[in-house]
N, C-alpha and C positions, 0 to 999 in steps of 0.2 A: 366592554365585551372583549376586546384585546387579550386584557388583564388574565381574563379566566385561561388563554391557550400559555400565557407565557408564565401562568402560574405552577404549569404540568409541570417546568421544566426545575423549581424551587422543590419538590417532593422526594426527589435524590438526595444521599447528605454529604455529597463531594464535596467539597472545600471549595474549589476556585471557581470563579464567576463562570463559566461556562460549563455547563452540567447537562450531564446524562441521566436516562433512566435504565436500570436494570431490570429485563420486562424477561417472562419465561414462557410464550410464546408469543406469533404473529398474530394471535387475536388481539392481545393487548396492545401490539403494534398498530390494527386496523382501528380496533375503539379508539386509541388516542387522534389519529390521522383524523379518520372521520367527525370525532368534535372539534380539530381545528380547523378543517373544511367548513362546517354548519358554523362555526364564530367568526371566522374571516369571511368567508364566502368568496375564498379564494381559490386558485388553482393549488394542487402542489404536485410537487415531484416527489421522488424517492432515490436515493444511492444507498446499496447495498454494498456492504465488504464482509466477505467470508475469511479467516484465518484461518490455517491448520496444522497444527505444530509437532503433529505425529505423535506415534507410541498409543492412539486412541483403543483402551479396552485393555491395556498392558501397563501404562502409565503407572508409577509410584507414587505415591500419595505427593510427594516433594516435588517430582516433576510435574503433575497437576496442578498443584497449587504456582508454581512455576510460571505454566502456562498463563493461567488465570489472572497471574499481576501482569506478566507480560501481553497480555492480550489490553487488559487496562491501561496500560502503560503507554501504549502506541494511539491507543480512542485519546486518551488525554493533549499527546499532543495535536490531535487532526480536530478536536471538536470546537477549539478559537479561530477554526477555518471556515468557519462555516456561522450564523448570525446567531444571536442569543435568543431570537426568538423562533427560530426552527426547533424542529423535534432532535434529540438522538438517543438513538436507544441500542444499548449490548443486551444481544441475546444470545449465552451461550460465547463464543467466540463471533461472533457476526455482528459488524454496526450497521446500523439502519439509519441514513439523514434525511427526513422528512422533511423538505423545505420547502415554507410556505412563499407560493405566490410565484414561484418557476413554472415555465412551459417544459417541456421535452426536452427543447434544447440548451434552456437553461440548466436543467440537470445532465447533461452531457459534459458542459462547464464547468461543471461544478463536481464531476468524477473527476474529472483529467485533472485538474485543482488536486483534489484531494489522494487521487496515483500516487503521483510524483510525488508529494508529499509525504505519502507514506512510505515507498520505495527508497527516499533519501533515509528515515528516521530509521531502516529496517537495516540498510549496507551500513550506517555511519551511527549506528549503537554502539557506543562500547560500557555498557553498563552490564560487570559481569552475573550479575542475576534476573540478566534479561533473555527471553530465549529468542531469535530469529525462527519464523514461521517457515514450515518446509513448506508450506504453500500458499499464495494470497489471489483472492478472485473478486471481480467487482464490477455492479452493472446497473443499468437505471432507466427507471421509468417515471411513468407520469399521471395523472387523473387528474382533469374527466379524459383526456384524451391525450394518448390512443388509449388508455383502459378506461372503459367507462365505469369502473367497481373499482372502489381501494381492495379489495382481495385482491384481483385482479391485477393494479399493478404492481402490490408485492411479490405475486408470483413472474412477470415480467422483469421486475427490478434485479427477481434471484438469478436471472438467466446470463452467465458470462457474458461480460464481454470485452474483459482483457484477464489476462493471468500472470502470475512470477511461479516459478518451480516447474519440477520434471513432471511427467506423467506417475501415476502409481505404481504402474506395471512397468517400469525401468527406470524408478528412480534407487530403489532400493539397490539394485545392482551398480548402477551405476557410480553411489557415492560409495559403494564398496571400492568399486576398480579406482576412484582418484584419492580414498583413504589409502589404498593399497599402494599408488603409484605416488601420490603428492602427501605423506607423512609428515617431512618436516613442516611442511608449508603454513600451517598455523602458527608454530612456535615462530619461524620467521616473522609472519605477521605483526605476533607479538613484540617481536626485536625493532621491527624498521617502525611499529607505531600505526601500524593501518591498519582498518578492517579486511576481514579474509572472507571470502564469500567463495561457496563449490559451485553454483548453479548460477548462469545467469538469466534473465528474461528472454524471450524468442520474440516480442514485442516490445516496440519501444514509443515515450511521449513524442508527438508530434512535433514539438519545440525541439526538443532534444534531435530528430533528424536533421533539422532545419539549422542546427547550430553544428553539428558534425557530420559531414556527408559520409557515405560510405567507403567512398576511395581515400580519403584522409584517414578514416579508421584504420580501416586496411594499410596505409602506408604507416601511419606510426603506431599498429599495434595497440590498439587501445580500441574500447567497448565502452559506449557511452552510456549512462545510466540515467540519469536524471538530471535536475536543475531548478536551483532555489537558490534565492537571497544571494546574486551575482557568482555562485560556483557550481561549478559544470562536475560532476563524479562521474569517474571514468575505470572502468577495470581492467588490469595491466597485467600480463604476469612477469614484469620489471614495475615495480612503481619507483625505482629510482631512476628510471630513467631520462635526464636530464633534458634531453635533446627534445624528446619526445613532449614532456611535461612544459617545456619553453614554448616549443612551437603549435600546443593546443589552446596554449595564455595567447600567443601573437595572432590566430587565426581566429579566440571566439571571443577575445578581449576579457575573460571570464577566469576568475580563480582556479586551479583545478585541484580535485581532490580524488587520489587515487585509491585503490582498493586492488588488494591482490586475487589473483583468481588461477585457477592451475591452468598450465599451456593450454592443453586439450582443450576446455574447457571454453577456452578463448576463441580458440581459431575456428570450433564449431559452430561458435555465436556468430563471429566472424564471417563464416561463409555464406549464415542465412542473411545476412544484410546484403549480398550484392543480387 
């Protein structure tokens, strides 16, 4: 019986052991949940992640298609995060992890897991035919409870509840005024070998607080971003900055990987952590 739920996930022809389904809407999301609910006769949860990489309705055929590997590109690395016999399925720009045998708070575990992990793959691309998303959002629910309907917790699951990027209605101006103000700041990027990022998150992993407090930020200028596999990414607008880069290795005992980000930019992130 097993057999039949973990057979869904051999019906994609992606290559490597850990495989998605490409489904084009949330019913065929619900159908497959709901027969692996009726075969396990287990609990499951849901994590939802929405991508969105802008230009939508204007997009060039090149930049769509852009999109479209790069949207792949990032499921592929988060879907060995997650067990080979859970669901996952791209709809559109949106994953969905269907994972059998989680309560609520297990999928709560299993977002923040999967954040941070996206978050590091998103600042620390430098794959030049990959596009960085102007916006990522992600939230999770559960069945039988609290949704007693798999409809039910997809539409739960879709509900934010953390984000990366600006609002819509001042993001557009915005990276106008730090294109306009911080020009060279990419080809610099380029030069010193770090990722450039215009925008940072207003929220951060709970870990990530817990390994860089606020007044430490604040004293060496630095915005912490995530953490994976012993290195801490942190965004500067010096990333050479020696003093600074020594004394976040001595305080979290952890690698650090820098990213450039425009002043402005920084010290705004900056004020909302105290």
């Amino acid at each position: 019986m097993r057999k039949e739920a973990v057979s869904f996930l051999n019906s994609d022809d992606t290559a490597n052991a850990y495989r998605y389904k490409v489904v084009h809407s949330t019913q065929d999301i619900a159908a497959a949940m709901q027969r692996a609910v009726e075969v396990t006769s287990e609990k499951i949860a849901l994590v939802t992640i929405c991508m969105q990489f802008g230009g939508q309705g204007k997009a060039s055929r090149s930049r769509a298609a852009l999109a479209h590997e790069s949207t792949r590109y990032f499921l592929e690395h988060l879907r060995s995060l997650v067990r080979k016999t859970d669901l996952v399925f791209l709809l559109d720009q949106s994953y969905y992890f269907a994972l059998n045998g989680p309560n609520e708070e297990g999928g709560q575990i299993v977002q923040q897991r999967l954040w941070e992990a996206l978050l590091w793959h998103v600042h620390t691309c430098s794959e030049p035919e990959i596009l960085s998303p102007q916006s990522i959002t992600i939230g999770h629910s559960a069945y039988p409870v609290p949704c007693d309907t798999i409809d039910a917790c997809i539409v739960a699951a879709n509900r934010v509840r953390d984000s990366f990027g600006a609002s819509p209605e001042k993001s557009t101006q915005k990276q106008l005024a730090l294109q306009t103000q911080d020009g060279e700041l990419p080809a610099l990027s380029r030069k010193l070998g770090v990722p450039y990022l215009t925008l940072l998150p207003r929220t951060l992993p709970a870990r990530v607080h817990q390994l860089v407090s606020p007044q430490l930020a604040q004293e060496l200028h630095c915005y912490p971003l995530g953490y994976a596999r012993n290195t801490l990414t942190v965004a500067m607008s010096d990333p050479q900055d020696s003093r600074a880069l020594e004394r976040l290795r001595q305080e979290t005992g952890l690698h650090i990987f820098p990213i450039l980000v425009p002043p402005q930019e920084l010290e705004t992130a900056l004020e909302q952590l105290m």
